[in-house]
N, C-alpha and C positions, 0 to 999 in steps of 0.2 A: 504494500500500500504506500502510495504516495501522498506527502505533507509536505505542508510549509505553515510557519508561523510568521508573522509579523510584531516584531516588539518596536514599540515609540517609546528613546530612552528620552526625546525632546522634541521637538518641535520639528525639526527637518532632520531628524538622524535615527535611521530606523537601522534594528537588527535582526537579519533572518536566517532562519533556524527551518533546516531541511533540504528540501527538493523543487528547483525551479524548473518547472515542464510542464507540458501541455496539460495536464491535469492539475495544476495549481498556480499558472500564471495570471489568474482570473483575481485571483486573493489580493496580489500582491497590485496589481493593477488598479482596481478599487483601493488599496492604499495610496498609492499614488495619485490618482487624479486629483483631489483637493489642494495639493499642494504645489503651491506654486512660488516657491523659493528654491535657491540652491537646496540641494539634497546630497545627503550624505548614508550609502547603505552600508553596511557592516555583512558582508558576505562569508565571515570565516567558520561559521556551520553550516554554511551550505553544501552540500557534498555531490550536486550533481545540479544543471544548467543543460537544456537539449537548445535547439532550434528558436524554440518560443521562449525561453526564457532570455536568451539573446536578442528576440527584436523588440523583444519589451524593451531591455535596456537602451537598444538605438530608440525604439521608440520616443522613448522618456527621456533621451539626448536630446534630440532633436526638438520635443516641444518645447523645454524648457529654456536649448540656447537660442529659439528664435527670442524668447523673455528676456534673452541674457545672463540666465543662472546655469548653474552649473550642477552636472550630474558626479559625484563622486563615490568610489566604490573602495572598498577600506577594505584589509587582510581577505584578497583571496585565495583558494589553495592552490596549489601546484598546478595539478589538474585545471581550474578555471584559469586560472593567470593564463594557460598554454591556448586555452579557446579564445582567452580576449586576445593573444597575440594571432594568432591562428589567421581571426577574420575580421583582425586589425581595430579591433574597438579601445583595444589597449593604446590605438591615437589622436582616439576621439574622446573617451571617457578619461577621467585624471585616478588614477589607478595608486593608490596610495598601502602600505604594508605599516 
C-alpha cells in the first residue's frame, strides 16, 4: 500500500513522509494549491517519486516562478537526488541537503 503524509512545521515548509506517485500525488497537491509563497519541502522520508510525483514538482515550479517564488526541496535521498538530476529539475528547482 501506498502513502504519503503531509506535515506543516510552518507556514510555507512542509515535511513528507512516504510515497510520491500516482496514487498519492493528489494529497500533496491539495497541499499545495493554497499556497502561494516561496515553499520549502522536506523530502528526506520520502523513499520513492515515479513520473507524477515529478510533474507535480515542475508543476509547482512553474506556477509559482511565474509569482516569483521559489520552489525548494530540502535532504533528498540518493535515489531522488539521481531522478532530479536524471530529468534535470535539479536546475530548475534549488535542491538544498
Amino acid at each position: 500500500m501506498t502513502h504519503l503524509s503531509v506535515e506543516f512545521t510552518e507556514g510555507n515548509y512542509l515535511v513528507l513522509h512516504g510515497r510520491l506517485d500516482t496514487n498519492t500525488v493528489d494529497i500533496l497537491e491539495k497541499n499545495l494549491q493554497s499556497l502561494r509563497q516561496d515553499i520549502i519541502v522536506d523530502i528526506s522520508d520520502v523513499d520513492y517519486i515515479n513520473s507524477a510525483g515529478l510533474g507535480l514538482l515542475l508543476k509547482t515550479y512553474q506556477e509559482l516562478n511565474k509569482s516569483g517564488y521559489t520552489l525548494t526541496i530540502l535532504n533528498p535521498t540518493a535515489y531522488i537526488e539521481e531522478l532530479l538530476k536524471i530529468t534535470g529539475l535539479d536546475q530548475l528547482l534549488e535542491v538544498n541537503h
